[in-house]
N, C-alpha and C positions, 0 to 999 in steps of 0.2 A: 564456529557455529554451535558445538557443542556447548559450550556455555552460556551461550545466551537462547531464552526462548525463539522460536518463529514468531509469535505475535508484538514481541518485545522491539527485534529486527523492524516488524514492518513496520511499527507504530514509532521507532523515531527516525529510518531511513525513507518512507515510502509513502505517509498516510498523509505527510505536509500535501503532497499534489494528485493523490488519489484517495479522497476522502469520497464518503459517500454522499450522493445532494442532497440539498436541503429536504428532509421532510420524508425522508429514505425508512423503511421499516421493514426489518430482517426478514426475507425470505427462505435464506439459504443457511444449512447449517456455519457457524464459525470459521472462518479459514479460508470458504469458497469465493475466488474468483467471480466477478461480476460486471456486467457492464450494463450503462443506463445511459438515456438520451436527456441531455440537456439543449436547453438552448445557446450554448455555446459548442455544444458538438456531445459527441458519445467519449465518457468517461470508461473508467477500468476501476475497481474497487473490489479490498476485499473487507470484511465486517468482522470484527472482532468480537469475543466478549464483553458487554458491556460493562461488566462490575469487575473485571481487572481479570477471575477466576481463570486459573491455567487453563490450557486446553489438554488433552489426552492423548498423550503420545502421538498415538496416530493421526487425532488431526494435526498435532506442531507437525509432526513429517509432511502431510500431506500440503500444510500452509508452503514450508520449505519448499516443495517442487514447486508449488507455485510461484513464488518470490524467483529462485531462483531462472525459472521456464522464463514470466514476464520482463526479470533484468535483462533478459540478454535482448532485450527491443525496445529497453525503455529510454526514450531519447536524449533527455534531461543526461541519464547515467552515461550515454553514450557520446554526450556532447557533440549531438548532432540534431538540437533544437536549436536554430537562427535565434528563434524570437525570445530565447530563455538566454542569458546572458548576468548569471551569477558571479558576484567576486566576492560579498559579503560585506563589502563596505558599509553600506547603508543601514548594518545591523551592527555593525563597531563603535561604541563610543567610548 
């Protein structure tokens, strides 16, 4: 973990299937946890810096617990989503 940022982590393990919805405008500082009701159901997200800029220690720590807190139920990771059935085929050519 050390070497790589917390935003860096969330943004290419996490942000595929917990992005924020359409039309979403930053409440919370960088890093925070959030959730919002879609019409597909209530999503989890967290929001990054827009223009790349690191975060400051203390929020990458603070992003850290989070990722780490939200993995341990996220069901994709835990492959224990029925309707999620990834092999990557369809992204091989």
């Amino acid at each position: 973990m050390a070497a790589q940022s917390a935003a860096t982590f969330w943004a290419l393990n996490c942000r595929g299937c917990h992005s924020a919805p359409p039309g979403h405008r930053p409440s919370q500082p960088p890093g925070v946890g959030q959730f919002a009701q879609t019409e597909g159901g209530r999503i989890f997200f967290i929001d990054l810096p827009a223009d790349g800029t690191p975060m400051p220690a203390d929020q990458d720590a603070r992003l850290w617990r989070e990722i780490l807190t939200w993995k341990a139920s996220c069901h994709v990771i835990l492959q224990a989503a029925p309707s999620v059935r990834y092999t990557g085929q369809s992204y091989v050519r």
